[in-house]
C-alpha positions in Angstrom: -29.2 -28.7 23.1 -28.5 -30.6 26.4 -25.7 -33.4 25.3 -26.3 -36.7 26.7 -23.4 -38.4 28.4 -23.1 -42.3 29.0 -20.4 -43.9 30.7 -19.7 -47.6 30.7 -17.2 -49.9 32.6 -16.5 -53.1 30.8 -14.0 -56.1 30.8 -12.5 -56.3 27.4 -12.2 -60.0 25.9 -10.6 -59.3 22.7 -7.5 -57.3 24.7 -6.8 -60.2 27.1 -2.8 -60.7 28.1 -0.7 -63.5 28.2 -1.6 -64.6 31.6 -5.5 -64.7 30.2 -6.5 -61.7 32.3 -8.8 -58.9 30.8 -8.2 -55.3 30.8 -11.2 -53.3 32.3 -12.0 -50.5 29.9 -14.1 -46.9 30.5 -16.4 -46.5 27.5 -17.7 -42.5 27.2 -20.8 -42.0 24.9 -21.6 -38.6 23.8 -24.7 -37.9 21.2 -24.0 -40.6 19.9 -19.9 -40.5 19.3 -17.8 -42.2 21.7 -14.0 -43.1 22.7 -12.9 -45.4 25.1 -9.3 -46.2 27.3 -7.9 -48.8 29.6 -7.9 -48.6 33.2 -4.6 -50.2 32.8 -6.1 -52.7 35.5 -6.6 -56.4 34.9 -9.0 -58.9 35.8 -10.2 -62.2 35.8 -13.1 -62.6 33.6 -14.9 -64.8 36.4 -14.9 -61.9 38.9 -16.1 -59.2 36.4 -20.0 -58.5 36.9 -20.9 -57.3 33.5 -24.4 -56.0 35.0 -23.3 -54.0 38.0 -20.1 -52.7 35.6 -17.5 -53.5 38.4 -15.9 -56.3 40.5 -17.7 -58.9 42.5 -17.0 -59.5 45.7 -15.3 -57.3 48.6 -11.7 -58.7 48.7 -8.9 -56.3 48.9 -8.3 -56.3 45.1 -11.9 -55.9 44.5 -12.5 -53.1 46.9 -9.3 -51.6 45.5 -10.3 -51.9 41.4 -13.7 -50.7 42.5 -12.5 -47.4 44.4 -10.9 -46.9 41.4 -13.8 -47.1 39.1 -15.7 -44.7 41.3 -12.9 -42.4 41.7 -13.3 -42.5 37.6 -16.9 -41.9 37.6 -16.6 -38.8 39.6 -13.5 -37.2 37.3 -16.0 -37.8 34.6 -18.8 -35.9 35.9 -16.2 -33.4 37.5 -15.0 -32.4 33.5 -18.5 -32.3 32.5 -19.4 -29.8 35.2 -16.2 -27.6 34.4 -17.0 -27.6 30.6 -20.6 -26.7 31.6 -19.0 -23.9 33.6 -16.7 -22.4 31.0 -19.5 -22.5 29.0 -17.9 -24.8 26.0 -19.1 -26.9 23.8 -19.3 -30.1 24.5 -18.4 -32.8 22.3 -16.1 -35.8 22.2 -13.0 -34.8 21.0 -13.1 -31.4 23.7 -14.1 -34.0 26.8 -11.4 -36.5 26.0 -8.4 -33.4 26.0 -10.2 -32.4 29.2 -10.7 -35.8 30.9 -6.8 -36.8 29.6 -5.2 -34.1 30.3 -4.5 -33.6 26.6 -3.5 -29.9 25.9 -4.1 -28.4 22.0 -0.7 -27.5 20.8 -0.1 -23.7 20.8 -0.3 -22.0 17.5 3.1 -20.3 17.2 3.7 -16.5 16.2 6.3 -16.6 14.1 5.0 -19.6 11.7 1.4 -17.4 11.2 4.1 -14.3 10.3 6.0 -16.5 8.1 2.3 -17.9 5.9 1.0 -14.3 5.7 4.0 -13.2 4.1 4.4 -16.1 1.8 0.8 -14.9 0.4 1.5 -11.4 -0.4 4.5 -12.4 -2.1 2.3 -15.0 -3.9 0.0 -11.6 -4.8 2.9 -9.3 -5.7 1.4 -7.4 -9.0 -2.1 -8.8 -8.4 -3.3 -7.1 -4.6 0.3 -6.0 -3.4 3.4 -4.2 -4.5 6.9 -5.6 -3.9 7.4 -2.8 -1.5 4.7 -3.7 1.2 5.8 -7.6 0.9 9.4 -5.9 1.8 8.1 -4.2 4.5 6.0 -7.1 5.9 9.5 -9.2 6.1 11.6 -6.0 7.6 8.7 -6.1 10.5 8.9 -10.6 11.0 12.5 -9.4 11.2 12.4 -6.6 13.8 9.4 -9.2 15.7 12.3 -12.2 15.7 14.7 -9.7 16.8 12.5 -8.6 19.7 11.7 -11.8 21.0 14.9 -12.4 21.4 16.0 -9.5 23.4 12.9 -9.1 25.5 12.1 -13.1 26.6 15.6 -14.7 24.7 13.1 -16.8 22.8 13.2 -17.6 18.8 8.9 -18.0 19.0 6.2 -17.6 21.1 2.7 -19.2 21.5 -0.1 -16.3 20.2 -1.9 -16.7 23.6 1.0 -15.7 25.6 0.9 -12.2 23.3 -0.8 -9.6 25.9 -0.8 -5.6 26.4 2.1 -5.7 27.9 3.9 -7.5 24.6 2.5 -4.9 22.4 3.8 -1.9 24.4 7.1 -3.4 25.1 7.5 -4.1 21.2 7.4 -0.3 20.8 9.4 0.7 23.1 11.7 -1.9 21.4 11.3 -0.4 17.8 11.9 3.3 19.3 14.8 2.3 21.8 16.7 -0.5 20.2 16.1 -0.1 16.5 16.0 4.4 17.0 12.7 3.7 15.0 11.7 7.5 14.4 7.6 7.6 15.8 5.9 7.4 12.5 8.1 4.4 11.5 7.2 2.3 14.6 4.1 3.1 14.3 3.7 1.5 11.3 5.7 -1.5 12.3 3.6 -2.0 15.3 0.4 -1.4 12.6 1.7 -4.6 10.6 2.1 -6.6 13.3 -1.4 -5.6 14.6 -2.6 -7.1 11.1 -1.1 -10.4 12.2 -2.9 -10.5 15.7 -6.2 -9.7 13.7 -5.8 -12.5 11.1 -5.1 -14.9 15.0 -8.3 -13.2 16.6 -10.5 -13.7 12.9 -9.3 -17.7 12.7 -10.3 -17.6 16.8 -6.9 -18.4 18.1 -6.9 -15.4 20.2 -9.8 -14.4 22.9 -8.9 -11.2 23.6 -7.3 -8.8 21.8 -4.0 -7.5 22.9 -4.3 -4.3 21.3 -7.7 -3.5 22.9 -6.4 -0.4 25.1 -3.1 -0.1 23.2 -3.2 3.6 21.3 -0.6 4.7 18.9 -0.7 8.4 16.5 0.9 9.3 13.6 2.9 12.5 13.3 2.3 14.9 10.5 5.0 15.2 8.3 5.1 17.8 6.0 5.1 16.4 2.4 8.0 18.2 0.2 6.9 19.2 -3.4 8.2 21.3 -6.0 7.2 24.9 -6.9 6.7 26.1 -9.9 10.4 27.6 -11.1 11.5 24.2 -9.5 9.4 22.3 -12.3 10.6 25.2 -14.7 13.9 24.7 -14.1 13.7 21.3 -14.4 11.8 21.1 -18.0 13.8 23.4 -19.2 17.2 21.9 -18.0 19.5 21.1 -21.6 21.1 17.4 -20.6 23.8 15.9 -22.6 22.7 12.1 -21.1 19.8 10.7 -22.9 19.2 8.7 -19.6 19.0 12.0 -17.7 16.8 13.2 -20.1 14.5 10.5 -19.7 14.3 10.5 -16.3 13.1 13.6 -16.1 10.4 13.8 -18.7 8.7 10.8 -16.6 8.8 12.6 -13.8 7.6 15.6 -15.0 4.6 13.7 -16.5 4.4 12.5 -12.7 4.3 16.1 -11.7 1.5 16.5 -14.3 -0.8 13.5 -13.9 -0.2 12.7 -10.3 0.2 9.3 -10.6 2.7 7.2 -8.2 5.7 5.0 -9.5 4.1 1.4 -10.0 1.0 2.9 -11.4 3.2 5.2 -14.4 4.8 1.9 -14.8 2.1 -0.3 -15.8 0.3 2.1 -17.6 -0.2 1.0 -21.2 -1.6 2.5 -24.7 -5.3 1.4 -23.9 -5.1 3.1 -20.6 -5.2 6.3 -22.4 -9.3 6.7 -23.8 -11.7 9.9 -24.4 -13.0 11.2 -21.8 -16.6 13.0 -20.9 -15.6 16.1 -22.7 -14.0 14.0 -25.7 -10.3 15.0 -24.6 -7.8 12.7 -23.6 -7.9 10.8 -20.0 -6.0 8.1 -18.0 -8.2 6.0 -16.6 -6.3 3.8 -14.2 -7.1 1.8 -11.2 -4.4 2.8 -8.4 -2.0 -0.4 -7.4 -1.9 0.6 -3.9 -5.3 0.7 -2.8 -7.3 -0.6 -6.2 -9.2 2.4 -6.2 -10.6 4.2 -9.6 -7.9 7.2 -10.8 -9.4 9.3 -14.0 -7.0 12.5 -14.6 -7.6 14.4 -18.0 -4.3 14.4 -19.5 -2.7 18.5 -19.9 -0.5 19.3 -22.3 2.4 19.0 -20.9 1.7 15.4 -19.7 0.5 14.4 -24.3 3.7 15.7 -25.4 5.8 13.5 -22.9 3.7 10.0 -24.1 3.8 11.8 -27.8 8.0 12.1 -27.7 8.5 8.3 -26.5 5.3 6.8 -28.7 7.7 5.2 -31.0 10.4 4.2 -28.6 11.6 0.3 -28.7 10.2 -0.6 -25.3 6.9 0.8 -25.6 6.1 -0.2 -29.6 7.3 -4.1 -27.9 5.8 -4.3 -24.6 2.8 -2.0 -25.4 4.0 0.1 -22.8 2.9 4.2 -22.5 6.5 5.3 -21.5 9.9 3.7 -21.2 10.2 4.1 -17.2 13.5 2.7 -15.7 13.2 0.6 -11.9 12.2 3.0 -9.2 16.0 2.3 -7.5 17.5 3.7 -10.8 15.0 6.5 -11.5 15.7 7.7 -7.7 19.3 7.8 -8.6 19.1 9.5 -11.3 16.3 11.9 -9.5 19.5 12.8 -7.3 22.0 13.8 -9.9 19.1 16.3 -11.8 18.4 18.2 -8.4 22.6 18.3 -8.2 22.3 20.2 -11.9 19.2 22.1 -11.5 20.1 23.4 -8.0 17.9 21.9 -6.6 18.4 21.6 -2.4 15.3 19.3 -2.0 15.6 15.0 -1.7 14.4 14.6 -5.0 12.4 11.1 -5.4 9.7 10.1 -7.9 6.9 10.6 -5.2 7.7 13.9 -4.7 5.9 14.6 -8.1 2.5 13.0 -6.6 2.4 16.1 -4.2 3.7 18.3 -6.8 0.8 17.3 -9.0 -1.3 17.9 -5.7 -0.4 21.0 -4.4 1.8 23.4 -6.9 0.0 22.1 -10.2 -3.7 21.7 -9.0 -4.5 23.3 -5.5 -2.8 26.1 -6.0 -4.2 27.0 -9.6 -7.7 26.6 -7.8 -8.6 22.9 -8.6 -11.3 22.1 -6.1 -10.0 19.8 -3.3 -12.6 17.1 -4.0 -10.9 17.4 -7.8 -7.7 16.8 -6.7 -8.8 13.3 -4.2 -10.9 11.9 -6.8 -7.9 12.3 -9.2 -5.4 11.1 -7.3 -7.7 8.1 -6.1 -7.5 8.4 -2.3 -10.1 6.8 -0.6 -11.2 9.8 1.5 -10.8 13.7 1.5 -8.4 13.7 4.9 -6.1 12.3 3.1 -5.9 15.1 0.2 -6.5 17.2 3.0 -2.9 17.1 4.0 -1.4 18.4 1.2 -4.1 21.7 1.6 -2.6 22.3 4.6 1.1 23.2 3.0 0.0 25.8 0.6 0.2 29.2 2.8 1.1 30.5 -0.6 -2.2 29.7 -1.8 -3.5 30.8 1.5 -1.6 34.9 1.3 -2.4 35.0 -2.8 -6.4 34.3 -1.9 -6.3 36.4 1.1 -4.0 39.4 -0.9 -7.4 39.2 -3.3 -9.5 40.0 -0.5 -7.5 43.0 0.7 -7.4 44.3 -3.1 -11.4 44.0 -2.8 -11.5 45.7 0.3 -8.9 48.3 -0.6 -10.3 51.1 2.0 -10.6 52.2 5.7 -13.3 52.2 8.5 -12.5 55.5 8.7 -13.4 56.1 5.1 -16.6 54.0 5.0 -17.7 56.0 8.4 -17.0 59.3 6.1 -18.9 58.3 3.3 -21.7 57.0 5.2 -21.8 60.8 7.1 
């Protein structure tokens, strides 16, 4: 659509001053929306011709007011030809910041930070956990921090934010804060979120993480093995508190299910399944995706020994877990009594449940992901990789089956 453009130079009756002069106005029509601003020059209404749109006569003053004009005229079609140029759309509001000189203010970095945070905590138990609105505020904290080593600045405009911001960030994280590689990687990954919320609203034009490229390390997942677990269950402990902790997280070790989702699992999440046994079904808080795991026996007596306890009869609740601080505590002081050397936390029975207690009884992989509820098969892929146990037992099978020489088949074949 080609935008028509009017322009009109007027004297201005209604604005006269107290000397009865009028001001001479620029009037700008586009499609049919217009503004309009004072020259900030003044005339005598007499010596205004309202035909020709300028200044009768050639005295000084009118060959002065009517340079001006024409000097006017051609900024007007100068911004029309640049906005033409940068290929922009052209409507009122965009020619009068361009003809003015009025500049958009700059949408700020840390303000956009501040909202997106203030929405995840607004979804805590709904889309998020607490833990990723804490680690959303630890990153607005190490970005603050940043921008006031690097450029001694408290905020900065999101245009300003290039290539070179991004790499100097991480650099940042790794130098200053001795960010180990996976960690600042996944700082610099939150802060990429931000950047793509600016580039979806279309406060950014280019991406600053275009060319940018970041990889996570591998890190070998600790689990238990199986006298670890046996040691554990069978442990005699004189605290009931103890003893709780650690029939939850053996029901961990046996369903595979992380911290937040064991804690919001209630009664009704417990229904037949396919084969008419018992099953959790339970969406995953982390990623909302679909877990189903048939409950073993181990896992029934653990929700059959706490069935009548206080907190679950009240709050409908399928076991009495403590906070994940305290059960990590308390994690600490059973390793201490088992003899345990590894850092025992709850999420260490996730990859129990996926390697020692599925995998390596022969549970398909594909099993194991859809029961654990990742959201792709690399991801249970990582714990396959761990189990050279699994890998010398399966091959130790083979050489059993295979339990003769070359030299011997080349006999028999003679």
């Amino acid at each position: 659509m080609k935008e028509k453009i009017t322009l009109h130079f007027y004297a201005k009756s209604t604005k006269a001053n107290s000397k009865g002069l009028l001001p001479i106005y620029v009037r700008i029509t586009i499609n049919g929306k217009r503004f309009e601003y004072s020259t900030k020059k003044f005339i005598d209404s007499c010596k205004w011709s309202a035909e020709l749109s300028k200044m009768k006569g050639s005295s000084e003053e009118a060959r002065s007011i009517n340079s001006l004009l024409d000097f006017t005229r051609n900024r007007i079609n100068e911004v029309h030809f640049e906005l033409l140029k940068d290929s922009v759309s052209i409507n009122i509001e965009e020619f009068k910041n361009r003809l003015l000189g009025v500049k958009e203010r700059s949408i700020m970095l840390i303000p956009v930070f501040v909202e997106h945070n203030r929405k995840i905590k607004e979804l805590i138990g709904l889309e998020y956990a607490a833990g990723t609105h804490e680690r959303y505020e630890t990153s607005l904290k190490h970005t603050k921090s940043f921008l006031s080593w690097k450029y001694n600045i408290s905020d900065i405009a999101i245009e300003k934010i290039d290539h070179a911001f991004v790499t100097e960030y991480e650099f940042y994280l790794r130098s200053e804060r001795k960010c180990a590689n996976n960690t600042a990687v996944k700082y610099v990954k939150n802060f990429h979120k931000i950047i793509n919320q600016c580039l979806a609203n279309g406060w950014l034009s280019k991406d600053p993480f275009a060319n940018y490229k970041s990889k996570v390390k591998e890190v070998i997942r600790e689990f238990l093995t199986e006298k670890e677990i046996e040691d554990i269950i069978n442990k005699e402990f004189v605290s009931v508190r103890l003893e709780l902790v650690r029939d939850i997280f053996i029901f961990s070790c046996f369903t595979g299910l992380a911290y937040i989702d064991v804690q919001q699992l209630m009664s009704n999440n417990v229904a037949l399944g396919i084969d008419g046994d018992k099953w959790i079904f339970k969406n995953r808080q982390k990623t909302d995706i679909a877990s189903k795991i048939p409950l073993l026996p181990v896992a029934q007596e653990i929700i059959n020994k706490y069935e009548n306890h206080p907190i679950c009869k009240n709050e409908n609740r399928l076991l009495p877990i403590l906070s994940n601080q305290k059960m990590n505590a308390y994690l600490k002081e059973i390793a201490d009594v088992c003899g345990i050397k590894k850092d025992l936390t709850f999420h260490i029975a996730r990859h129990t449940f996926a390697t020692t207690v599925t995998l390596s009884n022969g549970v398909p992989i594909e099993t194991v992901s859809k029961m654990l509820g990742h959201i792709n098969l690399k991801t249970t892929q990582h714990y396959a990789k761990v189990l050279d146990r699994k890998v010398s037992e399966d091959m130790k099978i083979l050489k059993d089956k295979m339990n003769f020489s070359v030299w011997e088949l080349k006999a028999q074949n003679e």
